[in-house]
Backbone as CSV, one residue per row, in Angstrom:
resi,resn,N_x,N_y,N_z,CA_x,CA_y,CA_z,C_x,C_y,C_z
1,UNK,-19.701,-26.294,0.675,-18.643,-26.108,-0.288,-17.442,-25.469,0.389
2,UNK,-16.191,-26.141,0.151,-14.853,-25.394,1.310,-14.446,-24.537,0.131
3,UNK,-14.165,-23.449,0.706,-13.362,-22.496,0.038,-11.869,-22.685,-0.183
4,UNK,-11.715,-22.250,-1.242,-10.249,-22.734,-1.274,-9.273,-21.432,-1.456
5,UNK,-8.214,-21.687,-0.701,-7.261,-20.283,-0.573,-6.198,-20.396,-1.337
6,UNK,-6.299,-21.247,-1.856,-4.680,-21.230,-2.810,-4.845,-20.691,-4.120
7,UNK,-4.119,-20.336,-5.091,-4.212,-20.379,-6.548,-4.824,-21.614,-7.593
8,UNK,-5.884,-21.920,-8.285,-6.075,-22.411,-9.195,-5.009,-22.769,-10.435
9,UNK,-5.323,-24.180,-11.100,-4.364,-24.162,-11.635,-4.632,-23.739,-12.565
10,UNK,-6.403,-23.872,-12.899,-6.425,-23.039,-14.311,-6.433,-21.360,-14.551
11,UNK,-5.823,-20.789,-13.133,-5.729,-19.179,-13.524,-4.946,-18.420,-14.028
12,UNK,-4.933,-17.254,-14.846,-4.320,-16.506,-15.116,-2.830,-16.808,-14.506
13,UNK,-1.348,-16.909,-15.212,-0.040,-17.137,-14.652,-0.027,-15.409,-14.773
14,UNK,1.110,-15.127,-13.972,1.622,-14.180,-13.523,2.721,-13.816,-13.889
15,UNK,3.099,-13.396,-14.968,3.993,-13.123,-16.005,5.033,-11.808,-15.214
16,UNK,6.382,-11.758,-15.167,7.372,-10.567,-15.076,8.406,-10.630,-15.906
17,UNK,9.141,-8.945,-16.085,9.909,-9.103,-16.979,11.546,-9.669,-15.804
18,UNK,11.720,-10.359,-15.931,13.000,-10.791,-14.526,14.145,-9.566,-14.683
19,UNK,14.459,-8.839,-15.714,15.236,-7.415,-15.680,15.132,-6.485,-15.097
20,UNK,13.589,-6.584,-14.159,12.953,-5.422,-14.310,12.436,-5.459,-12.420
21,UNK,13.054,-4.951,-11.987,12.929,-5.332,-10.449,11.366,-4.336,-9.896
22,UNK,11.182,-3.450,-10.585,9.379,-2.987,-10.475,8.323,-4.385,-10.629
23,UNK,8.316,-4.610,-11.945,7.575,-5.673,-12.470,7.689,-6.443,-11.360
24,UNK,8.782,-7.251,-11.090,8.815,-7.998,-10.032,8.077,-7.605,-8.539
25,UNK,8.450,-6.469,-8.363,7.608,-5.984,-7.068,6.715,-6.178,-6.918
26,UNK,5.651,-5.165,-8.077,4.412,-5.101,-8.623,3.670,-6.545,-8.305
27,UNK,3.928,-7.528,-9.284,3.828,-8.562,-9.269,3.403,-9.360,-7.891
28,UNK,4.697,-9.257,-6.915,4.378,-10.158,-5.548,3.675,-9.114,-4.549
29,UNK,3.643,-7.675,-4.814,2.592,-6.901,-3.880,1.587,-7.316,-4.309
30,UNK,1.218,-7.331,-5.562,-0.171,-7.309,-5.918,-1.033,-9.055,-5.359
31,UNK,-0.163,-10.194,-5.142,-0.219,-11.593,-4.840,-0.401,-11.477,-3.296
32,UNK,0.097,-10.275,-2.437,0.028,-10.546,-0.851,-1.026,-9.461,-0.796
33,UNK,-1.657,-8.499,-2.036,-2.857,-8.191,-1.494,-3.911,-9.258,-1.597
34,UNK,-4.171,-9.840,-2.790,-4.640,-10.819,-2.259,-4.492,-12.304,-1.876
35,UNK,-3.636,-12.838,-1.214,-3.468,-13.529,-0.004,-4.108,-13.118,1.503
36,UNK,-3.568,-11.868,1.304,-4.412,-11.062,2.398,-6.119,-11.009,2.230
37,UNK,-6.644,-10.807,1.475,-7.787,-10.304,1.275,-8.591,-11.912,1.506
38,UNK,-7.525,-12.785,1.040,-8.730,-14.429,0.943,-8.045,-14.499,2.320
39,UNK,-7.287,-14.388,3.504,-7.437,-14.610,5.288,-8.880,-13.565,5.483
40,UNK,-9.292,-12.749,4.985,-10.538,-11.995,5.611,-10.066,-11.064,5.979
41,UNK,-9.485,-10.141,5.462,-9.101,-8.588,6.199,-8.978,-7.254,4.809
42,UNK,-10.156,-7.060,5.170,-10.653,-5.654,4.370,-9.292,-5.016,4.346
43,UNK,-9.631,-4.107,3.148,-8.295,-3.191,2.984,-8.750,-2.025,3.520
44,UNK,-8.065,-0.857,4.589,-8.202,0.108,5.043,-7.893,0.786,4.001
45,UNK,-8.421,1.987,3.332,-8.097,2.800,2.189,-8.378,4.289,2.661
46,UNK,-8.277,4.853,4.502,-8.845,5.852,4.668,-7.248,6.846,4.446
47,UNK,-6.389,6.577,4.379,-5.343,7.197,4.258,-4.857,7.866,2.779
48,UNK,-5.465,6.591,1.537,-5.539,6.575,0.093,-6.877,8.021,0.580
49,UNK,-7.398,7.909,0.906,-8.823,8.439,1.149,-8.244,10.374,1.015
50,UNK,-7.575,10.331,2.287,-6.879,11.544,2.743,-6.135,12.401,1.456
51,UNK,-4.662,11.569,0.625,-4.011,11.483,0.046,-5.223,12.423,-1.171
52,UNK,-6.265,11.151,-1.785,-6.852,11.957,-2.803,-7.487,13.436,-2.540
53,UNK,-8.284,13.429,-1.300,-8.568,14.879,-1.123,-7.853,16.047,-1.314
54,UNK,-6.514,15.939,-0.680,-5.357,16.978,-0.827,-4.725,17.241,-2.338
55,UNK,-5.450,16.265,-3.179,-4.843,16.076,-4.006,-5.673,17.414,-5.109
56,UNK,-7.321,16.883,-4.811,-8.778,17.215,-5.004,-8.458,19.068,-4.992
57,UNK,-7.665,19.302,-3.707,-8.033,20.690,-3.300,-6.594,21.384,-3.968
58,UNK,-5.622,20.857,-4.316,-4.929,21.334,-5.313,-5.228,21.888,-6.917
59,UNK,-5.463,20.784,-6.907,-6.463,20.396,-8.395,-7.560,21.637,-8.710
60,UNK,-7.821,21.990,-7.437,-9.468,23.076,-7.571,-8.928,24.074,-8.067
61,UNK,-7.936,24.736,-7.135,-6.876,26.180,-6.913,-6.830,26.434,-8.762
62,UNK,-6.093,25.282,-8.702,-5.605,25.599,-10.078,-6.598,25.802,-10.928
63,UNK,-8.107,24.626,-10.832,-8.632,24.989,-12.028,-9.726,26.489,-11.853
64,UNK,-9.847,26.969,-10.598,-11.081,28.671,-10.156,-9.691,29.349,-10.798
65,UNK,-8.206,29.231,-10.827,-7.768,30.271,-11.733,-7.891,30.027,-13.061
66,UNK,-7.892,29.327,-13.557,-7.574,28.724,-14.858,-9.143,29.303,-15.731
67,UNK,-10.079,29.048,-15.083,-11.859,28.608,-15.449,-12.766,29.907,-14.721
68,UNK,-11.776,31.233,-14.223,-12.697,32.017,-13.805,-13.518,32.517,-14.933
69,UNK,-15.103,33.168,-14.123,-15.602,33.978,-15.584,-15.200,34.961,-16.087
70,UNK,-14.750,35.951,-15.264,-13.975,37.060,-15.924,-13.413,36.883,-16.707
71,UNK,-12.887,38.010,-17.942,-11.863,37.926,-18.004,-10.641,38.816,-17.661
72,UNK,-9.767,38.611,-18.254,-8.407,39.150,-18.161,-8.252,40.750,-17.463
73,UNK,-8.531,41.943,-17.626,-8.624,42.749,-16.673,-9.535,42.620,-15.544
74,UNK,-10.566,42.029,-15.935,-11.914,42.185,-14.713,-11.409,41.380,-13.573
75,UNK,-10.616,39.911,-13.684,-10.256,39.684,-12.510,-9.024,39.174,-11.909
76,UNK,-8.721,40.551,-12.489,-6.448,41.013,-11.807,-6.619,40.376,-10.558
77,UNK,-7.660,40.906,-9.602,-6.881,40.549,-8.561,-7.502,39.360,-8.076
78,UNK,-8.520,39.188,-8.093,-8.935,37.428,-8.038,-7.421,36.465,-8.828
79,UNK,-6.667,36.865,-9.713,-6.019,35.815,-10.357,-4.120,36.192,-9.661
80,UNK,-4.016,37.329,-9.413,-3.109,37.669,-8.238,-2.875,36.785,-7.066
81,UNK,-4.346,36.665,-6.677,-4.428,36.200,-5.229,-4.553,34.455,-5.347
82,UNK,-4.718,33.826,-6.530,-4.629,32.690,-6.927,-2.913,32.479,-7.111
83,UNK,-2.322,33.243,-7.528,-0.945,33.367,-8.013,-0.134,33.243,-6.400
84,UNK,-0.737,33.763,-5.768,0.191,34.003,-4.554,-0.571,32.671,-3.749
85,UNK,-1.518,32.477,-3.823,-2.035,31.019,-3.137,-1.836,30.002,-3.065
86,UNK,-1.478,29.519,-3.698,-0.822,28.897,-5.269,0.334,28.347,-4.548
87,UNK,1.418,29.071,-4.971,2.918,28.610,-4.779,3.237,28.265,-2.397
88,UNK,2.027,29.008,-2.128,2.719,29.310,-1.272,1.486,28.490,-0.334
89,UNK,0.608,28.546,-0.199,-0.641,27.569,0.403,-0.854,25.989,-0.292
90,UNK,-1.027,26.044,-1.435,-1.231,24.752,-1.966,-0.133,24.267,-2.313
91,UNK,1.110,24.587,-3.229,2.272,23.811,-3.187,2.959,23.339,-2.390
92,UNK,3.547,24.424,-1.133,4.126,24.049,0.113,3.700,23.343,0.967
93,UNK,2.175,24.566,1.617,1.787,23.387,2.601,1.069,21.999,2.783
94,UNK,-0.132,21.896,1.691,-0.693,21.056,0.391,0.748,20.046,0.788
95,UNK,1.292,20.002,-0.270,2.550,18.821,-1.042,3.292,18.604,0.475
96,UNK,3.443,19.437,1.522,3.966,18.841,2.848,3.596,18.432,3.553
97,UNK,1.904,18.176,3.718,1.260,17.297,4.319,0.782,16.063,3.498
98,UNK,1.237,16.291,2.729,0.960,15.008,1.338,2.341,13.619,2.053
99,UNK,3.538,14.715,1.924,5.003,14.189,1.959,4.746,13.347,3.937
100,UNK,4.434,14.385,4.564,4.206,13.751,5.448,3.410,12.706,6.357
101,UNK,2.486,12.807,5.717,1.224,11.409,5.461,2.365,10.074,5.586
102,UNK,2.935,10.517,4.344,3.772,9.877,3.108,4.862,8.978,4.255
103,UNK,5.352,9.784,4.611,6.847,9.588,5.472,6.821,9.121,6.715
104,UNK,5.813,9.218,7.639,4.997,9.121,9.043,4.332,8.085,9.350
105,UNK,3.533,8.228,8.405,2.165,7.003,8.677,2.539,5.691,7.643
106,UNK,2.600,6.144,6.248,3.174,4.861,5.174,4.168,4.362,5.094
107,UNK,4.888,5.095,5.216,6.361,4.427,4.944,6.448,3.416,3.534
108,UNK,6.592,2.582,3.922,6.948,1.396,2.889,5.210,0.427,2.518
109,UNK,4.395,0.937,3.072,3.074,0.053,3.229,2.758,-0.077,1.935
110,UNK,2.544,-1.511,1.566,1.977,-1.566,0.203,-0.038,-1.845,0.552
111,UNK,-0.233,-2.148,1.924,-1.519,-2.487,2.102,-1.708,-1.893,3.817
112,UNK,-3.110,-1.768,4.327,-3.552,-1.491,5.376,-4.687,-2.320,5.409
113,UNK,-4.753,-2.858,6.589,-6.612,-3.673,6.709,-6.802,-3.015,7.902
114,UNK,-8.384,-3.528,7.498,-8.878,-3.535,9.325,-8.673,-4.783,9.524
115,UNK,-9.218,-5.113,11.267,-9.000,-6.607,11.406,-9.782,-7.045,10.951
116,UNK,-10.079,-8.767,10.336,-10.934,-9.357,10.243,-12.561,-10.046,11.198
117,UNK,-13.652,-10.114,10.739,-14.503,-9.631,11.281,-14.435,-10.587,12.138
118,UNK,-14.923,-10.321,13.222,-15.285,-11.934,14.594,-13.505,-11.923,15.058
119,UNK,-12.496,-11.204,14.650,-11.167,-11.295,15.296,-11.302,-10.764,16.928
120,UNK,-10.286,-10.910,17.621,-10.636,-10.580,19.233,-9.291,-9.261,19.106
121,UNK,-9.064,-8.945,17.955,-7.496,-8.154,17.621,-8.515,-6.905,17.457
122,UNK,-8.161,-5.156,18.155,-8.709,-4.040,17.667,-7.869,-3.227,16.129
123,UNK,-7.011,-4.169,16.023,-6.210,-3.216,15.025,-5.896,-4.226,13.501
124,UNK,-5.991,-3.531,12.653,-5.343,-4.383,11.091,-3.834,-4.508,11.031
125,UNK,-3.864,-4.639,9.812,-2.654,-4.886,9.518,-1.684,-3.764,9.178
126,UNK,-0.285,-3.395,8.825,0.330,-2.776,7.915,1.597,-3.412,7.145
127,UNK,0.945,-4.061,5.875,1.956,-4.632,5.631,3.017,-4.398,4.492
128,UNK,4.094,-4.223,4.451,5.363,-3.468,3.700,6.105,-4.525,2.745
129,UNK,6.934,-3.922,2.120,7.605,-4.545,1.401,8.810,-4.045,1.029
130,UNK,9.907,-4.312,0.160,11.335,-3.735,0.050,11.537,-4.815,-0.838
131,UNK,12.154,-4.415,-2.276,13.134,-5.590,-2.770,13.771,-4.182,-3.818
132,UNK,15.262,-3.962,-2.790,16.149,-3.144,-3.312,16.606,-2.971,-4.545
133,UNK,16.629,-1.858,-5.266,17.587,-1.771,-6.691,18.626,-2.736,-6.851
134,UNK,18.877,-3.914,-7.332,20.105,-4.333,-7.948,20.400,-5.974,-7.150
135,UNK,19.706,-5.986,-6.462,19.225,-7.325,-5.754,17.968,-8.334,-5.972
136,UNK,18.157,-9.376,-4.957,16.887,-10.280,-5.276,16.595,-10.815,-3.930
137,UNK,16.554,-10.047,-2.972,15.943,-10.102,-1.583,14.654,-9.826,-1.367
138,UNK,13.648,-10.263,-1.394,12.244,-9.909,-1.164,12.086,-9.374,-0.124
139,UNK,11.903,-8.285,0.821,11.458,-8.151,1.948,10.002,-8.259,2.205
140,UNK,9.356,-9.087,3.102,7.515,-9.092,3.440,7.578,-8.831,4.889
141,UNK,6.949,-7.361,5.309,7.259,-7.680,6.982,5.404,-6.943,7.130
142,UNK,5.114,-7.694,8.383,3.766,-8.013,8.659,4.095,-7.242,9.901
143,UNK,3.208,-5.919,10.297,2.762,-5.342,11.076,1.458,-4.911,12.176
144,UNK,1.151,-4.478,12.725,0.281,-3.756,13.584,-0.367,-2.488,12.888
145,UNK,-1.015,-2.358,12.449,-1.350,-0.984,11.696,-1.611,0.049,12.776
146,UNK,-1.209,-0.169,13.929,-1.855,0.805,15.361,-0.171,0.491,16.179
147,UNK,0.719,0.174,16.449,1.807,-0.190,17.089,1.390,-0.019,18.736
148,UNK,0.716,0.813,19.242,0.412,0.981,20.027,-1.097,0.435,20.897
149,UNK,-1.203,-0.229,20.403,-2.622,-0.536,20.644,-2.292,-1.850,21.522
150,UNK,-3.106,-2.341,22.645,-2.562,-3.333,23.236,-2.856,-4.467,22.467
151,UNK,-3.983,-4.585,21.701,-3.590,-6.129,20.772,-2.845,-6.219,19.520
152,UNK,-1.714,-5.387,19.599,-0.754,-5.441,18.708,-0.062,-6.360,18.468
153,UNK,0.626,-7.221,17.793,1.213,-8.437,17.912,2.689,-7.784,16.950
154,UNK,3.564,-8.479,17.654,5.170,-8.290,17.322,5.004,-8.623,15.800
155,UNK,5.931,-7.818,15.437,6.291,-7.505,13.710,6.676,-8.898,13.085
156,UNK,6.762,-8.992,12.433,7.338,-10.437,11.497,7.598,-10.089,10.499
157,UNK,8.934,-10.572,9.803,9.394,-10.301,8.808,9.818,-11.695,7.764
158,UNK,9.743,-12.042,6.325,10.413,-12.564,5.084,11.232,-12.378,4.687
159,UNK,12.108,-12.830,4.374,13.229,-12.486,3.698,13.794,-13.510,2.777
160,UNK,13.705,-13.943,1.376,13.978,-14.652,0.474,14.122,-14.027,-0.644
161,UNK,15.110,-14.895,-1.457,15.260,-14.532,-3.083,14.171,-14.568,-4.117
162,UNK,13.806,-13.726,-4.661,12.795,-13.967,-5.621,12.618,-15.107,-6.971
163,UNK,13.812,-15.730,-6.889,14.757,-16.807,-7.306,13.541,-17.976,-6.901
164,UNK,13.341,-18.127,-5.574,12.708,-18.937,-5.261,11.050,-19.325,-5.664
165,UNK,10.541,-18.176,-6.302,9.300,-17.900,-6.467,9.156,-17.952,-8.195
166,UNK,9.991,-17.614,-8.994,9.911,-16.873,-10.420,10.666,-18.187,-10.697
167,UNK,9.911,-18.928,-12.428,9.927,-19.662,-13.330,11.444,-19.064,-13.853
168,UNK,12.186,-19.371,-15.097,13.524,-18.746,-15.610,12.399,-18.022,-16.763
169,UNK,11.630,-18.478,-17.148,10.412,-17.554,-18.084,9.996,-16.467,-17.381
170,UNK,9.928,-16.074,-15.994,9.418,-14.928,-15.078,7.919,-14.855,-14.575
171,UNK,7.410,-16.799,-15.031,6.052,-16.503,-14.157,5.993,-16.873,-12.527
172,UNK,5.104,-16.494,-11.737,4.854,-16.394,-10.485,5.012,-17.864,-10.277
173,UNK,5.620,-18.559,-9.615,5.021,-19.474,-8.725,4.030,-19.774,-7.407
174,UNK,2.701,-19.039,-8.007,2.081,-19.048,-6.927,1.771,-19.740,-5.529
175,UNK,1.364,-20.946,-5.876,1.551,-21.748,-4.636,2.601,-21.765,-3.331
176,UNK,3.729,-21.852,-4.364,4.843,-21.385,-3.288,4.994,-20.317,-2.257
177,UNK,4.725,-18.834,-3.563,4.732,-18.057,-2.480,3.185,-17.475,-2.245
178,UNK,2.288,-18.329,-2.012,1.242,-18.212,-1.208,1.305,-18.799,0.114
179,UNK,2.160,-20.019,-0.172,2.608,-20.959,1.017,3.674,-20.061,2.362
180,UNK,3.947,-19.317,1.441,5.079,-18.449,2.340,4.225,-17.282,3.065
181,UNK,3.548,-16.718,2.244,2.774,-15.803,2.868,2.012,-15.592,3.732
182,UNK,1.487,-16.982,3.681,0.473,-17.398,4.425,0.783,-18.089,6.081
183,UNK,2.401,-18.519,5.718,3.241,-18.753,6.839,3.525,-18.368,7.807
184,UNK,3.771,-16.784,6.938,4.207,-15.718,8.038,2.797,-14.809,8.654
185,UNK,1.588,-14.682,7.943,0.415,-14.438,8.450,0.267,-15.417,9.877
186,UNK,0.320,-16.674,9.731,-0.180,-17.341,10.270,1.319,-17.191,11.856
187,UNK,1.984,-17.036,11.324,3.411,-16.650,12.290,2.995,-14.749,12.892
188,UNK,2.437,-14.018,12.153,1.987,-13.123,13.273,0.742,-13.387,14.089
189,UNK,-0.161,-14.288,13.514,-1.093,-14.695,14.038,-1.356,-15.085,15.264
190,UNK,0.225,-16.143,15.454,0.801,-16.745,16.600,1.467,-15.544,17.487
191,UNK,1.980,-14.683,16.640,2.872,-13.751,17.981,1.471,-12.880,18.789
192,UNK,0.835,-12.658,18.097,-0.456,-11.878,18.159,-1.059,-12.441,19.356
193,UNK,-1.085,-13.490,19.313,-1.510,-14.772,20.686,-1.028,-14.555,21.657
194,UNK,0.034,-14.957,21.370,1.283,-15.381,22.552,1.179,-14.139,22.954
195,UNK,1.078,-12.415,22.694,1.754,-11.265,23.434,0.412,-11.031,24.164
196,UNK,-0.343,-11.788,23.789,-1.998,-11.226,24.788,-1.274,-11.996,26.300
């Protein structure tokens, strides 16, 4: 039985509001995760991974003050020392290694893989996106999730109107831009080659 990578015709259409340049985003990230996912490349989620923990150990602070057994005189200074922990351990440094995760490593990434299995590549993907406030430029640029790694393959980038993809009703034209996606996969695929 061949597998088939394209969209069905009897599936779910892909409805946006065309006013609404999120929706629209939303929409074609959520279509190149999976495009991505039917080439064979797991989603790396150890960074999502990171992100929730810090999130986890904020979350705690607040609730050992909130949920101690004492009460109210018995533990002044247990709730002092939460007070001063607080603003100055978990907000600052907490939320600045959050920001910097954020700013460093993600950037614009709407997805991370590993490589796909039986690939001769040590590194996944990182792949981004951009379609600016007040425009209809799609940006899709296909990365190295390691830049440094010697089987890194040169960046590749999309660049089209969303015009090209969206019904005047605001559903997806899938095929199309599966066809595109799959273009430029298959175009880092090739640079990926060629730089070995």
């Amino acid at each position: 039985m061949e597998k088939n990578s394209e969209p069905t015709a009897n599936k779910n259409q892909k409805k946006a509001n065309l006013l609404d340049h999120h929706s629209i985003k939303h929409i074609l990230d959520e279509s190149v995760s999976e495009i991505v996912a039917s080439r064979g490349y797991a989603e790396d989620v150890r960074m999502s991974n990171v992100r929730l923990l810090l999130g986890t150990v904020i979350i705690a602070v607040a609730l050992v003050a909130q949920f101690y057994k004492k009460k109210f005189p018995e533990n002044r200074d247990f709730l002092i020392g939460c007070i001063v922990l607080y603003p100055f351990f978990v907000y600052i440094v907490l939320n600045v290694v959050l920001q910097l995760i954020i700013f460093v490593k993600e950037k614009n990434a709407i997805l991370f893989t590993y490589p796909p299995q039986g690939s001769y590549t040590s590194t996944g993907l990182m792949i981004t996106s951009k379609l600016p406030r007040f425009a209809d430029d799609y940006t899709l640029t296909i990365a190295s999730a390691d830049p440094k790694s010697i089987s890194a393959g040169k960046t590749v980038d999309l660049t089209k109107s969303v015009t090209k993809w969206f019904t005047k009703d605001g559903v997806l034209v899938e095929g199309l831009f599966w066809k595109d996606v799959n273009s430029l996969l298959d175009q880092y695929s090739g640079e990926a080659k060629k730089s070995k």
